[in-house]
PyMOL Python script that loads the backbone (N, CA, C, O; Angstrom):
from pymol import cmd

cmd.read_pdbstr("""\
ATOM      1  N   UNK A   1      40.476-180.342-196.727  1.00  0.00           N
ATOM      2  CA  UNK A   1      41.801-179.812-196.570  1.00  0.00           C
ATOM      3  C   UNK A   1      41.790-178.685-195.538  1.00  0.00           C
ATOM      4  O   UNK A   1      41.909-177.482-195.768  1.00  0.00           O
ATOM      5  N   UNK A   2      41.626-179.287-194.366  1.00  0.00           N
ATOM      6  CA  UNK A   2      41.932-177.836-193.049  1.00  0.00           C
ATOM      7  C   UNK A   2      42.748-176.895-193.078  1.00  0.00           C
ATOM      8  O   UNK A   2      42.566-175.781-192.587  1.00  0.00           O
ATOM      9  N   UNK A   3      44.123-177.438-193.904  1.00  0.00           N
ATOM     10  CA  UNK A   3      45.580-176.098-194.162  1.00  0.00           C
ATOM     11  C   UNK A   3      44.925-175.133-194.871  1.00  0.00           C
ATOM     12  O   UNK A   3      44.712-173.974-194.515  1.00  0.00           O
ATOM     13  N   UNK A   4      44.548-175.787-196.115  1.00  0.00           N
ATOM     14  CA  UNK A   4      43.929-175.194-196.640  1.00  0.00           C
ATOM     15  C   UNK A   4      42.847-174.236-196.895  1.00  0.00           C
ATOM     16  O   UNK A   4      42.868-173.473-197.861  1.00  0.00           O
ATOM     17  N   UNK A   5      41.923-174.272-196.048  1.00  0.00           N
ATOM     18  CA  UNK A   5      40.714-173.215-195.769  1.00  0.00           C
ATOM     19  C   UNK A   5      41.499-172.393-194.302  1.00  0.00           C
ATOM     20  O   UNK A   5      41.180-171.247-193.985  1.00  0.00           O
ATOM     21  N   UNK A   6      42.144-172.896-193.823  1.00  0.00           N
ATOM     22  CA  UNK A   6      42.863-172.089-192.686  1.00  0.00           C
ATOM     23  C   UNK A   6      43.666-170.467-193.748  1.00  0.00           C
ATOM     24  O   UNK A   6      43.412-169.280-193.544  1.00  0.00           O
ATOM     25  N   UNK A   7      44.290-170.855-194.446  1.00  0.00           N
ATOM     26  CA  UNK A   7      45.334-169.987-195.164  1.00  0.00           C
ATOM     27  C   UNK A   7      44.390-169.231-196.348  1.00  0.00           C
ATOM     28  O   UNK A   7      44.887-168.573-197.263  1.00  0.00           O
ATOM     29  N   UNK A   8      43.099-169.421-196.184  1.00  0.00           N
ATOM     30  CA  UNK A   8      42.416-168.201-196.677  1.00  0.00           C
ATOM     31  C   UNK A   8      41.762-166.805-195.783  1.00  0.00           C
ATOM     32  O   UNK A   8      41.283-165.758-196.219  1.00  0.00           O
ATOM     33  N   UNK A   9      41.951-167.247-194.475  1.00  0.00           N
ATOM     34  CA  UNK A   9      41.770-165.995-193.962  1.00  0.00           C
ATOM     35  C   UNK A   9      42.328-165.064-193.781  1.00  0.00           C
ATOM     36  O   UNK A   9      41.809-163.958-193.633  1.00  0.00           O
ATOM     37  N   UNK A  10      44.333-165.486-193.733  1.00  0.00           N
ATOM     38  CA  UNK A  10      45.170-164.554-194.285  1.00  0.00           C
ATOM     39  C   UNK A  10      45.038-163.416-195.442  1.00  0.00           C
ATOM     40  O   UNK A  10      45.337-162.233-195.603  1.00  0.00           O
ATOM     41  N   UNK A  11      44.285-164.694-196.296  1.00  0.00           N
ATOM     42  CA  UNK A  11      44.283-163.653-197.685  1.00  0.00           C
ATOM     43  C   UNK A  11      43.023-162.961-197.998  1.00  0.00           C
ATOM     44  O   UNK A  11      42.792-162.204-198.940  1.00  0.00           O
ATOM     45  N   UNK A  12      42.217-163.363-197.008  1.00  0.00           N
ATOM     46  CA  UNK A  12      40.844-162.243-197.059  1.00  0.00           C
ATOM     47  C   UNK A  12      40.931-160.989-196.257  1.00  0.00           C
ATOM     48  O   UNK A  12      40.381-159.894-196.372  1.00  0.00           O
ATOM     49  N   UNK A  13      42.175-161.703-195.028  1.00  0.00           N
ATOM     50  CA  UNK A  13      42.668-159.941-194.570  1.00  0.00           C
ATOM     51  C   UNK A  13      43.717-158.958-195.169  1.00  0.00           C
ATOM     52  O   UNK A  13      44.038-157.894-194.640  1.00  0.00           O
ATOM     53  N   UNK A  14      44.240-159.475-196.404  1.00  0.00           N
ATOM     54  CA  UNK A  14      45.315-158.813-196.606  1.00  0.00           C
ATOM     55  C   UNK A  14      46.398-159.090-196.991  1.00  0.00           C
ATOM     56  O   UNK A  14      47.035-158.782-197.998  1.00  0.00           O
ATOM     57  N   UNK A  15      46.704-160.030-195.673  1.00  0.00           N
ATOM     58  CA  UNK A  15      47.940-160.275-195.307  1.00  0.00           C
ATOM     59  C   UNK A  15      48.991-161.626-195.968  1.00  0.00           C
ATOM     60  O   UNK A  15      49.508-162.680-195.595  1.00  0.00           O
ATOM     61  N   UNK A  16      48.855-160.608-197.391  1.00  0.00           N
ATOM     62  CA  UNK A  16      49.538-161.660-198.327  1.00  0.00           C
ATOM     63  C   UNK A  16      50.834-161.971-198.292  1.00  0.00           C
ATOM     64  O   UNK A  16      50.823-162.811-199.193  1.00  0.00           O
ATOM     65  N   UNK A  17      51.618-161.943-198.039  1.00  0.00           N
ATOM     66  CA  UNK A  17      52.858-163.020-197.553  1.00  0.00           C
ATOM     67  C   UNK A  17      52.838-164.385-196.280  1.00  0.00           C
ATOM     68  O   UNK A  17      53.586-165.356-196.169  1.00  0.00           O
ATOM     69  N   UNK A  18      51.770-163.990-195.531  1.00  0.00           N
ATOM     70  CA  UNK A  18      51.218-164.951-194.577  1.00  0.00           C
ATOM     71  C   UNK A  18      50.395-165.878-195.625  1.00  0.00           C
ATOM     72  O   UNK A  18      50.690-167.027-195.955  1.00  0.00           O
ATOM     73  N   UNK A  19      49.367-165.156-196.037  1.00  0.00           N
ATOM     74  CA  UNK A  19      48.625-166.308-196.851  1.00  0.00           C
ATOM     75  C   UNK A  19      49.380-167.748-197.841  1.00  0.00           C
ATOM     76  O   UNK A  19      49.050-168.931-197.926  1.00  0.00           O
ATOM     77  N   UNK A  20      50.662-166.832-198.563  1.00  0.00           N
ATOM     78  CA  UNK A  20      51.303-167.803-199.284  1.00  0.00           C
ATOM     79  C   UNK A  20      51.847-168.881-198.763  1.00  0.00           C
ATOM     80  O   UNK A  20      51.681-170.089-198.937  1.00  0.00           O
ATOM     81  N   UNK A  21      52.601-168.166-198.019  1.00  0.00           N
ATOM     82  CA  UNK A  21      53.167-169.065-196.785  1.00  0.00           C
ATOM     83  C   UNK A  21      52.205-170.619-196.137  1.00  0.00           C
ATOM     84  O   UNK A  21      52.558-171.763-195.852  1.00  0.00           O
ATOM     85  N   UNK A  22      50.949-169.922-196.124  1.00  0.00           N
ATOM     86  CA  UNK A  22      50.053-171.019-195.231  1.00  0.00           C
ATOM     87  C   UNK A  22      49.808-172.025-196.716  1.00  0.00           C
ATOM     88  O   UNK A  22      50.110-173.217-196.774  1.00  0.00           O
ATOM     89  N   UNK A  23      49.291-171.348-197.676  1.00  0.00           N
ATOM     90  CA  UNK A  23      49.254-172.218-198.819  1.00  0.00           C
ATOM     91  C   UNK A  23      50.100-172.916-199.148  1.00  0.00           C
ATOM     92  O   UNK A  23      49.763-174.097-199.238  1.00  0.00           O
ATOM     93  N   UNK A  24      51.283-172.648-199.419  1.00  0.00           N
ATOM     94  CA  UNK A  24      52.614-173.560-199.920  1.00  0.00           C
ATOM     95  C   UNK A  24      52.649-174.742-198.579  1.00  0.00           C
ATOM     96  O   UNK A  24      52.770-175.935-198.858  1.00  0.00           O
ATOM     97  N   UNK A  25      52.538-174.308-197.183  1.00  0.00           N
ATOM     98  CA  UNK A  25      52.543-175.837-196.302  1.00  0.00           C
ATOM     99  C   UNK A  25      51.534-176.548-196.448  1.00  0.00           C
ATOM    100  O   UNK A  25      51.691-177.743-196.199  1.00  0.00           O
ATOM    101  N   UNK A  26      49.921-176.003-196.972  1.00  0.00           N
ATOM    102  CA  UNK A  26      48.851-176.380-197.568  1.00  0.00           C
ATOM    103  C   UNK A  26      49.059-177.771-198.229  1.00  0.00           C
ATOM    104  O   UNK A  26      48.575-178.863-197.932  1.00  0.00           O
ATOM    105  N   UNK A  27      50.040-177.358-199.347  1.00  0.00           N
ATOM    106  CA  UNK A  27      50.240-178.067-200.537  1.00  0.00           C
ATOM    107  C   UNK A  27      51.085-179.003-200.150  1.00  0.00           C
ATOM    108  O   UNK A  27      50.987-180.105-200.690  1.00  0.00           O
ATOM    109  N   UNK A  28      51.951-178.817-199.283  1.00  0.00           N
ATOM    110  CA  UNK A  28      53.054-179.930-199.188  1.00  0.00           C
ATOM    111  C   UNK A  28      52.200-181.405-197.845  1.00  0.00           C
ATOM    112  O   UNK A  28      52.437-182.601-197.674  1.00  0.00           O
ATOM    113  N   UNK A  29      51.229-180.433-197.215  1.00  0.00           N
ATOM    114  CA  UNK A  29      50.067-181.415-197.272  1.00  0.00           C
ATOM    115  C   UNK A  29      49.393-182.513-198.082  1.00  0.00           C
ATOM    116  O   UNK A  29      49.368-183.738-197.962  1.00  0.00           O
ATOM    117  N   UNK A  30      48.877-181.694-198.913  1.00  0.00           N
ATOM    118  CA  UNK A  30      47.900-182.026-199.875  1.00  0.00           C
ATOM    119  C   UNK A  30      49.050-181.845-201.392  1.00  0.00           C
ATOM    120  O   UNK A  30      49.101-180.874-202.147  1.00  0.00           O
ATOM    121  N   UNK A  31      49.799-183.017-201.458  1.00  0.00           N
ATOM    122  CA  UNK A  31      51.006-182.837-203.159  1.00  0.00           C
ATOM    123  C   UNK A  31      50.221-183.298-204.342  1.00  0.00           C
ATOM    124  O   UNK A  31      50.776-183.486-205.424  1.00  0.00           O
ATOM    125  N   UNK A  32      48.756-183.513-204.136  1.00  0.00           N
ATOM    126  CA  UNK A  32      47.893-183.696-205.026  1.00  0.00           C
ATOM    127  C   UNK A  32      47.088-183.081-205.959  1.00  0.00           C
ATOM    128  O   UNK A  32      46.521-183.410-207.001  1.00  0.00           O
ATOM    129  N   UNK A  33      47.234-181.824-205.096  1.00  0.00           N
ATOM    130  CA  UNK A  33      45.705-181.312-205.364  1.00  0.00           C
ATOM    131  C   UNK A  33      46.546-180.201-205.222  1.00  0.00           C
ATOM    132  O   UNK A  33      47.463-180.026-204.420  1.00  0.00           O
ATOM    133  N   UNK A  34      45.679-178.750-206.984  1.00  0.00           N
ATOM    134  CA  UNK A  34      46.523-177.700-207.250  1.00  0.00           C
ATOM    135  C   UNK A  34      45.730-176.657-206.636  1.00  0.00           C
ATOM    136  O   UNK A  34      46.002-175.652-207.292  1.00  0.00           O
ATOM    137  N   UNK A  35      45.026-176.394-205.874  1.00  0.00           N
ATOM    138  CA  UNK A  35      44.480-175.710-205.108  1.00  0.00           C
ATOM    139  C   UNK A  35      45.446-174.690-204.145  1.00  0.00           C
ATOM    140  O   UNK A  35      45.356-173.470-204.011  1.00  0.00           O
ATOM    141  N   UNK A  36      46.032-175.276-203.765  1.00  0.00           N
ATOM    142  CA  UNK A  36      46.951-174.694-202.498  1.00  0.00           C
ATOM    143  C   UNK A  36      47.860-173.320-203.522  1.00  0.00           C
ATOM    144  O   UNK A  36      48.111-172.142-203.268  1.00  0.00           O
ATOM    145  N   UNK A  37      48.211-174.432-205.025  1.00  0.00           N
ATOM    146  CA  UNK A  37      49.156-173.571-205.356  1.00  0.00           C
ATOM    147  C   UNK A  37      48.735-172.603-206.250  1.00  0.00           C
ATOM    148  O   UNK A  37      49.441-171.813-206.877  1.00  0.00           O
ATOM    149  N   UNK A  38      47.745-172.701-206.260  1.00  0.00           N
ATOM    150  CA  UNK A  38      46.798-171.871-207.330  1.00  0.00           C
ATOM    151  C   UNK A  38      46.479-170.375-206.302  1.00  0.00           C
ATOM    152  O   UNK A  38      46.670-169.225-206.699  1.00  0.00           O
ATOM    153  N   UNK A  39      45.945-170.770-204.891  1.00  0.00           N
ATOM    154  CA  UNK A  39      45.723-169.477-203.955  1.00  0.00           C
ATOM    155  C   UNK A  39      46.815-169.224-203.869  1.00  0.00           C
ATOM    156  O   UNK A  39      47.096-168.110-204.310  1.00  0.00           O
ATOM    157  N   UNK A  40      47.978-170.048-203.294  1.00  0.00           N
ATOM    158  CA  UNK A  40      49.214-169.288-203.460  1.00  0.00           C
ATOM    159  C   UNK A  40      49.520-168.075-204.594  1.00  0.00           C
ATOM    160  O   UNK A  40      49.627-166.869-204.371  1.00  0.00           O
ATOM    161  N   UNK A  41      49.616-168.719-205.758  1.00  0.00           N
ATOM    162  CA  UNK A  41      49.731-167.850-206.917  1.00  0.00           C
ATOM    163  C   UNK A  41      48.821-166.506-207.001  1.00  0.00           C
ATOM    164  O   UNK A  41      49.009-165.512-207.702  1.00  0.00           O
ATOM    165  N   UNK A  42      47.855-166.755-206.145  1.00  0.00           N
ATOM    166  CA  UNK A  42      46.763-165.455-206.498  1.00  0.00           C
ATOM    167  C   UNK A  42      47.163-164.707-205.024  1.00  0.00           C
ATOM    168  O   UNK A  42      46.756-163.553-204.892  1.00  0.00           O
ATOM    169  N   UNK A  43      47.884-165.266-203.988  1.00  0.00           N
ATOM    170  CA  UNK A  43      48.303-164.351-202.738  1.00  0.00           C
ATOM    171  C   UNK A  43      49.329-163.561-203.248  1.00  0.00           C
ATOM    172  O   UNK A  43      49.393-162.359-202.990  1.00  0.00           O
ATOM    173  N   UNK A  44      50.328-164.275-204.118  1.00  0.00           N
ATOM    174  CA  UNK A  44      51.536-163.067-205.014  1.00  0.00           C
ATOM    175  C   UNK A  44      51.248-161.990-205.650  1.00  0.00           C
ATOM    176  O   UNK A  44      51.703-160.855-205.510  1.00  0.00           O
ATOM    177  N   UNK A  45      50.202-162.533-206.601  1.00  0.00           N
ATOM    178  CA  UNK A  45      49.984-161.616-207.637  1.00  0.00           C
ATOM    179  C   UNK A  45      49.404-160.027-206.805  1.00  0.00           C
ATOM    180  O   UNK A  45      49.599-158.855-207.128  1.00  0.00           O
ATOM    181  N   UNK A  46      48.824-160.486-205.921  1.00  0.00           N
ATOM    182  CA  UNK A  46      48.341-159.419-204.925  1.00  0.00           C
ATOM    183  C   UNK A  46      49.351-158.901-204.147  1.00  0.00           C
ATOM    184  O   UNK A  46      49.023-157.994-203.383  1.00  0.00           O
ATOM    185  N   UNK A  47      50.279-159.189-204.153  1.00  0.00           N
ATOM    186  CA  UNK A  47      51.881-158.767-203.507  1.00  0.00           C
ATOM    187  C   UNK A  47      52.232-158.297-204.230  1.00  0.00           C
ATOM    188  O   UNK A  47      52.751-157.350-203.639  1.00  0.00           O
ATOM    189  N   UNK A  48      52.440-158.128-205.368  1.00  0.00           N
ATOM    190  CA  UNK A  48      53.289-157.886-206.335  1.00  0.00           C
ATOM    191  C   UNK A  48      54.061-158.160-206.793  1.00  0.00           C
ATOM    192  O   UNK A  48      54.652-157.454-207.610  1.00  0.00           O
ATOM    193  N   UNK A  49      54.511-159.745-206.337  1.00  0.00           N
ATOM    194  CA  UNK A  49      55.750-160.756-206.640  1.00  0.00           C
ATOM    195  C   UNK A  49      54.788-161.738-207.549  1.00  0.00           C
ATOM    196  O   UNK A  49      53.877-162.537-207.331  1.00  0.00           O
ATOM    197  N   UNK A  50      55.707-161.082-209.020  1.00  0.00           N
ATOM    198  CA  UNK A  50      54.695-162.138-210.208  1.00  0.00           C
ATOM    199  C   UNK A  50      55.576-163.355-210.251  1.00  0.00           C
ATOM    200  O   UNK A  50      55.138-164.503-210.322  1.00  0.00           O
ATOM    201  N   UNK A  51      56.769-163.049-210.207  1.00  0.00           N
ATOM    202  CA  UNK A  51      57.698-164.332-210.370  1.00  0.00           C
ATOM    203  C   UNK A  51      56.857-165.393-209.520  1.00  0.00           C
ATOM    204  O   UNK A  51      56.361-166.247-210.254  1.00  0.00           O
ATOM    205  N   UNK A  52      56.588-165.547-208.258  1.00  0.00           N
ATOM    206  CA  UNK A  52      56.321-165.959-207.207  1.00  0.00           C
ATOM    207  C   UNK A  52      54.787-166.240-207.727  1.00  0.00           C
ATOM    208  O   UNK A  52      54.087-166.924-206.981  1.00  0.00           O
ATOM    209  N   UNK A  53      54.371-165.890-208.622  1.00  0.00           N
ATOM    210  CA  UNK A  53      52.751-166.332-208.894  1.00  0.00           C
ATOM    211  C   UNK A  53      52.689-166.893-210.111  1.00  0.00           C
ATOM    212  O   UNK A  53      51.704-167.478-210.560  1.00  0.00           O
ATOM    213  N   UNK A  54      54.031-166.682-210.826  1.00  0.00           N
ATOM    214  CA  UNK A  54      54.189-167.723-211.701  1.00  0.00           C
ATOM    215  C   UNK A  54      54.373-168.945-211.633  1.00  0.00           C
ATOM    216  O   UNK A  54      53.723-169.882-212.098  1.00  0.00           O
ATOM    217  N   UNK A  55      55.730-168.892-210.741  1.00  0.00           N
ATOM    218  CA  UNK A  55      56.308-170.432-209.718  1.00  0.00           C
ATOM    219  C   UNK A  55      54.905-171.311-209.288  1.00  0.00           C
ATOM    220  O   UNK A  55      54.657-172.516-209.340  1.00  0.00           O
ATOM    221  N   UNK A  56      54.107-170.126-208.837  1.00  0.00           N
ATOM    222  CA  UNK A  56      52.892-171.151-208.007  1.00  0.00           C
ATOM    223  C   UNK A  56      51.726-171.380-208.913  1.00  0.00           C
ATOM    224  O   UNK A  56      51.016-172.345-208.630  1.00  0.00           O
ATOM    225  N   UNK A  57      51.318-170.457-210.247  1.00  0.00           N
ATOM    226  CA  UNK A  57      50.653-170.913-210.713  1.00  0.00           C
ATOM    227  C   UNK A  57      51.391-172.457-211.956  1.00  0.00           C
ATOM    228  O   UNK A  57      50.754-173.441-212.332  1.00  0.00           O
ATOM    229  N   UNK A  58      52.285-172.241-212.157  1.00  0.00           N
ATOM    230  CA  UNK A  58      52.816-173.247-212.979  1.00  0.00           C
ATOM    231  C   UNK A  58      53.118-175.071-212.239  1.00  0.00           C
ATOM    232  O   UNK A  58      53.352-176.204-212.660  1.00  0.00           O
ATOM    233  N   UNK A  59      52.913-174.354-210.917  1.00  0.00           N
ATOM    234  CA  UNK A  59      53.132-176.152-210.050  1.00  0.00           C
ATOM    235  C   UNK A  59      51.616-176.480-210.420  1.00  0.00           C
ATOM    236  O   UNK A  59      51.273-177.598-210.803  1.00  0.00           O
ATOM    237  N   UNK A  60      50.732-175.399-210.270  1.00  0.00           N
ATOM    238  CA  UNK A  60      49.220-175.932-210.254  1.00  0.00           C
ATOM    239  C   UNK A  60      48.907-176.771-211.621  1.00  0.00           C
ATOM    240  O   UNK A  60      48.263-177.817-211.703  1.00  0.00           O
ATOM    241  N   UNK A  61      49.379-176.216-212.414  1.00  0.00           N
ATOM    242  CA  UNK A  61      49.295-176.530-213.654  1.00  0.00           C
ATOM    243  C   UNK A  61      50.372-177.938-214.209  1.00  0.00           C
ATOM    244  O   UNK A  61      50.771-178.283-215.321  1.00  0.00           O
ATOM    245  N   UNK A  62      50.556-178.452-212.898  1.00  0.00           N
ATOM    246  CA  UNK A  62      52.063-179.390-213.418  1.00  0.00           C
ATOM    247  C   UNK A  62      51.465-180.526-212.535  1.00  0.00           C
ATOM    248  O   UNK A  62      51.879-181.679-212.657  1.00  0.00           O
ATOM    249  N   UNK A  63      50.578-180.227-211.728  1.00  0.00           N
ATOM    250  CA  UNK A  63      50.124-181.427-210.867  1.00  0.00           C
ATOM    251  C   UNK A  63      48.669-181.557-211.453  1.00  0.00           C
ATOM    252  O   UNK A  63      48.089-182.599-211.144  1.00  0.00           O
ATOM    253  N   UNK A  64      48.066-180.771-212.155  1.00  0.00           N
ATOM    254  CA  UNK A  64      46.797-180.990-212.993  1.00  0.00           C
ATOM    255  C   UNK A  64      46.810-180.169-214.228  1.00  0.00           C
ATOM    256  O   UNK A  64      46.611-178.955-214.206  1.00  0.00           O
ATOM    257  N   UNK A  65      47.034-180.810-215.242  1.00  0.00           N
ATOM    258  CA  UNK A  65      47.098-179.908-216.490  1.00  0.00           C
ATOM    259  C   UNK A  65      46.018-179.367-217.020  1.00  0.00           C
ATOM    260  O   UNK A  65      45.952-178.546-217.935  1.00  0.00           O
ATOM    261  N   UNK A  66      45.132-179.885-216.378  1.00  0.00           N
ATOM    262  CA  UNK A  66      43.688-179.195-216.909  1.00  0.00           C
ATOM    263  C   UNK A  66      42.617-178.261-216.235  1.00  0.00           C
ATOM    264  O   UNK A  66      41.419-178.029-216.399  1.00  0.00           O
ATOM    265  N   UNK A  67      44.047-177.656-215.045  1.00  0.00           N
ATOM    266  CA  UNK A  67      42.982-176.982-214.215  1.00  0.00           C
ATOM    267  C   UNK A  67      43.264-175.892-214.740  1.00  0.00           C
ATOM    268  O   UNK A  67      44.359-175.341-214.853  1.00  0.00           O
ATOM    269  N   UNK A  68      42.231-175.567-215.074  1.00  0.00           N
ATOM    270  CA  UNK A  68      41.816-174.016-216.125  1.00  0.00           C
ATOM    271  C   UNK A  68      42.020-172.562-215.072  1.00  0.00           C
ATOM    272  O   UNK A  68      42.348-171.455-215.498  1.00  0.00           O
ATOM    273  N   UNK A  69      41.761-172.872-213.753  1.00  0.00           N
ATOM    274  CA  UNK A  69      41.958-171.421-213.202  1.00  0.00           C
ATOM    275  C   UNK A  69      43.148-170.836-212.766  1.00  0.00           C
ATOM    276  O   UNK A  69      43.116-169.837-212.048  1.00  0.00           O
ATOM    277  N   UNK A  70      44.424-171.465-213.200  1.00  0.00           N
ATOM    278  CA  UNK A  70      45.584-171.286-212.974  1.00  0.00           C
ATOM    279  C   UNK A  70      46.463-170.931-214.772  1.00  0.00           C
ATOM    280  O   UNK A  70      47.673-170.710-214.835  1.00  0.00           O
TER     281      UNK A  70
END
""", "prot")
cmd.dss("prot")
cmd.show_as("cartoon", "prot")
cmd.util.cbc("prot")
cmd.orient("prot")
């Protein structure tokens, strides 16, 4: 997933509203796999927009119910 490892360097610099951003087009990539929305969810929570890390951890959890890190 190239979107995907791309939109973590956003969030290793910081720059968490970019990161989400890259994750959520991540995902609409990849509508399989809860990865995208799971970093998403953890780029919010680091923002301080929980709503927004709820939204994203709960898709993770809706496209794989058993992924435990969301």
């Amino acid at each position: 997933m190239p979107a995907y490892n791309a939109a973590n360097a956003p969030l290793r610099l910081g720059r968490y509203a970019e990161a989400s951003d890259a994750y959520r087009q991540a995902a609409e990539r990849e509508p399989d796999h809860p990865d995208p929305w799971h970093s998403a969810g953890v780029a919010y929570v680091r923002s301080g927009d929980l709503h927004g890390a709820y939204q994203a951890f709960r898709r993770a959890v809706r496209i794989d119910s058993g992924y435990l890190a969301s």
